[in-house]
Biotite code that builds the C-alpha atoms (Angstrom):
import biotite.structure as struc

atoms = struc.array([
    struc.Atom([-26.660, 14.987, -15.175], chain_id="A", res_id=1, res_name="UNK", atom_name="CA", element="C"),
    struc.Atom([-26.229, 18.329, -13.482], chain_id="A", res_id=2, res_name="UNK", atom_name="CA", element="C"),
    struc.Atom([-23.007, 19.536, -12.738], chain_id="A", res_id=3, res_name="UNK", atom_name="CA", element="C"),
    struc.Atom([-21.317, 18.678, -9.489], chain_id="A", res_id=4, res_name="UNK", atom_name="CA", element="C"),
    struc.Atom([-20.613, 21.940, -6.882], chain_id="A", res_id=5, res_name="UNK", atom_name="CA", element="C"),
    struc.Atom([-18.668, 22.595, -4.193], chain_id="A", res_id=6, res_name="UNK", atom_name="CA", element="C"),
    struc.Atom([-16.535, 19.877, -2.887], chain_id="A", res_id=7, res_name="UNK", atom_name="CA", element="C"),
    struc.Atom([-17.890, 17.189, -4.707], chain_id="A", res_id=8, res_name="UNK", atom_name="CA", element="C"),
    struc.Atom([-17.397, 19.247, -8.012], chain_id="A", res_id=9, res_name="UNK", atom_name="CA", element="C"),
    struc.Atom([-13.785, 19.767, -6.651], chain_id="A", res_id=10, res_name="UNK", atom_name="CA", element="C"),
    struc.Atom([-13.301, 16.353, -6.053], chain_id="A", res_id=11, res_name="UNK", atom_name="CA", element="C"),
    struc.Atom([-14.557, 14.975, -9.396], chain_id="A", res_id=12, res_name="UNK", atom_name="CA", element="C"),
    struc.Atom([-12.523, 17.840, -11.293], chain_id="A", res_id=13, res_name="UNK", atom_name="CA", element="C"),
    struc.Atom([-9.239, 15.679, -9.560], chain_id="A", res_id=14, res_name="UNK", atom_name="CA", element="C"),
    struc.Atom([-9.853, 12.422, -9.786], chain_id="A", res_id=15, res_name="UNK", atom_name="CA", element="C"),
    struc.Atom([-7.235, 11.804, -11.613], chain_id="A", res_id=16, res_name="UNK", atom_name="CA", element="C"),
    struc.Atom([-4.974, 13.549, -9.540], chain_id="A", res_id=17, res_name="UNK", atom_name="CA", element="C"),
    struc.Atom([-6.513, 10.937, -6.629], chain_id="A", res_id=18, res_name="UNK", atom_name="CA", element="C"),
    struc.Atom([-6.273, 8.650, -8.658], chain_id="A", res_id=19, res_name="UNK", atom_name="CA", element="C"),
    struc.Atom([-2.617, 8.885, -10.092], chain_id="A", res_id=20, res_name="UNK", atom_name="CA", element="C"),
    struc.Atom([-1.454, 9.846, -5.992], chain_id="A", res_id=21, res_name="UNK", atom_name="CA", element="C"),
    struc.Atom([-2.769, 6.956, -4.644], chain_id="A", res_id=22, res_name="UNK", atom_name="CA", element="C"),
    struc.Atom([-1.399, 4.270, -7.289], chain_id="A", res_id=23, res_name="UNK", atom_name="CA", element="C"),
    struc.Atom([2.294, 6.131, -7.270], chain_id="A", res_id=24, res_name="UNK", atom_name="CA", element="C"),
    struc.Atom([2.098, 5.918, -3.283], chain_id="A", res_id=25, res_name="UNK", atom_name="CA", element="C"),
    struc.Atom([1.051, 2.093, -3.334], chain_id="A", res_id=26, res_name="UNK", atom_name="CA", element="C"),
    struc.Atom([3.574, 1.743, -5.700], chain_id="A", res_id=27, res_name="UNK", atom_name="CA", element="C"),
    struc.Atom([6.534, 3.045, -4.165], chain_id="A", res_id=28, res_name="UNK", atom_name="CA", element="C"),
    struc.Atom([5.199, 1.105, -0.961], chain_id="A", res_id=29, res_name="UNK", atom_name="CA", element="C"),
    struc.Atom([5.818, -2.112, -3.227], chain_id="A", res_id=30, res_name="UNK", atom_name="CA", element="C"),
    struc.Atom([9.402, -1.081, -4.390], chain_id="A", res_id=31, res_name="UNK", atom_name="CA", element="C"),
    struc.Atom([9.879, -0.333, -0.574], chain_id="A", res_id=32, res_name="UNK", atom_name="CA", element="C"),
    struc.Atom([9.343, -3.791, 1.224], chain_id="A", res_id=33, res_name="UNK", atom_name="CA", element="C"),
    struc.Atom([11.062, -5.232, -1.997], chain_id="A", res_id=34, res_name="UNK", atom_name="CA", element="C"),
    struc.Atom([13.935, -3.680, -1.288], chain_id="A", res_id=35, res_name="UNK", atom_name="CA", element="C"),
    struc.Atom([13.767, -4.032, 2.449], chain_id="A", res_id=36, res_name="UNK", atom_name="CA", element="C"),
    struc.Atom([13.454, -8.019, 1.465], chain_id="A", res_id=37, res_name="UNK", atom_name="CA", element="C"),
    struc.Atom([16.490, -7.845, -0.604], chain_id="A", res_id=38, res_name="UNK", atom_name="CA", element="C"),
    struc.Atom([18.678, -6.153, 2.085], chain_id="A", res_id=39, res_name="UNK", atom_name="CA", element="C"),
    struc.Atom([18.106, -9.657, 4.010], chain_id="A", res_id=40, res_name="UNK", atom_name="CA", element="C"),
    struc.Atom([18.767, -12.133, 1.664], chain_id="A", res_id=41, res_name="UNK", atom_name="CA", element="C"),
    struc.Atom([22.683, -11.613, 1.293], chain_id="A", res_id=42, res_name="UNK", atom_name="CA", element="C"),
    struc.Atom([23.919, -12.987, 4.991], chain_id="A", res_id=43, res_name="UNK", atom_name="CA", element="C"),
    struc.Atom([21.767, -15.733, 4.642], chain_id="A", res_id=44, res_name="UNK", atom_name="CA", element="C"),
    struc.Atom([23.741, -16.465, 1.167], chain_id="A", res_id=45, res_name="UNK", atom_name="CA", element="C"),
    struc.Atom([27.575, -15.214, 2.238], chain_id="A", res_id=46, res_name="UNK", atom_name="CA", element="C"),
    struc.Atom([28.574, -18.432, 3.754], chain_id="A", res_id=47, res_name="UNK", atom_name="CA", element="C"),
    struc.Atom([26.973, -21.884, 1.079], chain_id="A", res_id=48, res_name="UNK", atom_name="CA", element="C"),
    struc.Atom([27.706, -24.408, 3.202], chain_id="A", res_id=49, res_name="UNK", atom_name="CA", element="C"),
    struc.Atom([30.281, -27.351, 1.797], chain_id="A", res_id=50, res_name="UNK", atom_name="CA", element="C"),
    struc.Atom([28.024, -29.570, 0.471], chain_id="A", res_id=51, res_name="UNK", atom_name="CA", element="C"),
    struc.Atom([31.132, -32.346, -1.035], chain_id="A", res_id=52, res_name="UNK", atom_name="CA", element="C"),
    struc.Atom([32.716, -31.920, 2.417], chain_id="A", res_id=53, res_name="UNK", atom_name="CA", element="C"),
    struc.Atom([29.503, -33.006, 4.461], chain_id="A", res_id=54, res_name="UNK", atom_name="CA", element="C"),
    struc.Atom([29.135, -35.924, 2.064], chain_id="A", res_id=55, res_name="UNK", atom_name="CA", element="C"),
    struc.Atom([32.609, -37.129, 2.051], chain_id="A", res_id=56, res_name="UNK", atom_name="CA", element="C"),
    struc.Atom([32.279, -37.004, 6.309], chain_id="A", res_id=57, res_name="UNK", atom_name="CA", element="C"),
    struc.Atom([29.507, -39.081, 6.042], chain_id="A", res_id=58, res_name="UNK", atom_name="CA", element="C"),
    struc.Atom([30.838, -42.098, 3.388], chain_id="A", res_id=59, res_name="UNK", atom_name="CA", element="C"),
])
């Protein structure tokens, strides 16, 4: 196989680089909406409702 010039050779020469950019990127995208998820979720849990009182009301 002949050797690769010009851009393509550049290219090639970093595909690791690509490679190792695009996973850390997709990555921290991942960590991102995780912790965009997790800034939700305590409101929803501050107030449990009663669950003994709204059975007792009922009996």
């Amino acid at each position: 196989m002949a050797t690769p010039t010009g851009l393509r050779g550049y290219l090639w020469g970093q595909r690791w680089n690509i490679l190792l950019t695009t996973q850390f990127i997709f990555t921290c995208g991942i960590v991102y909406n995780r912790y965009q998820e997790n800034q939700a979720a305590p409101p929803a849990m501050k107030q449990p409702r009663p669950l003994r009182e709204r059975v007792d009301k009922q009996q």
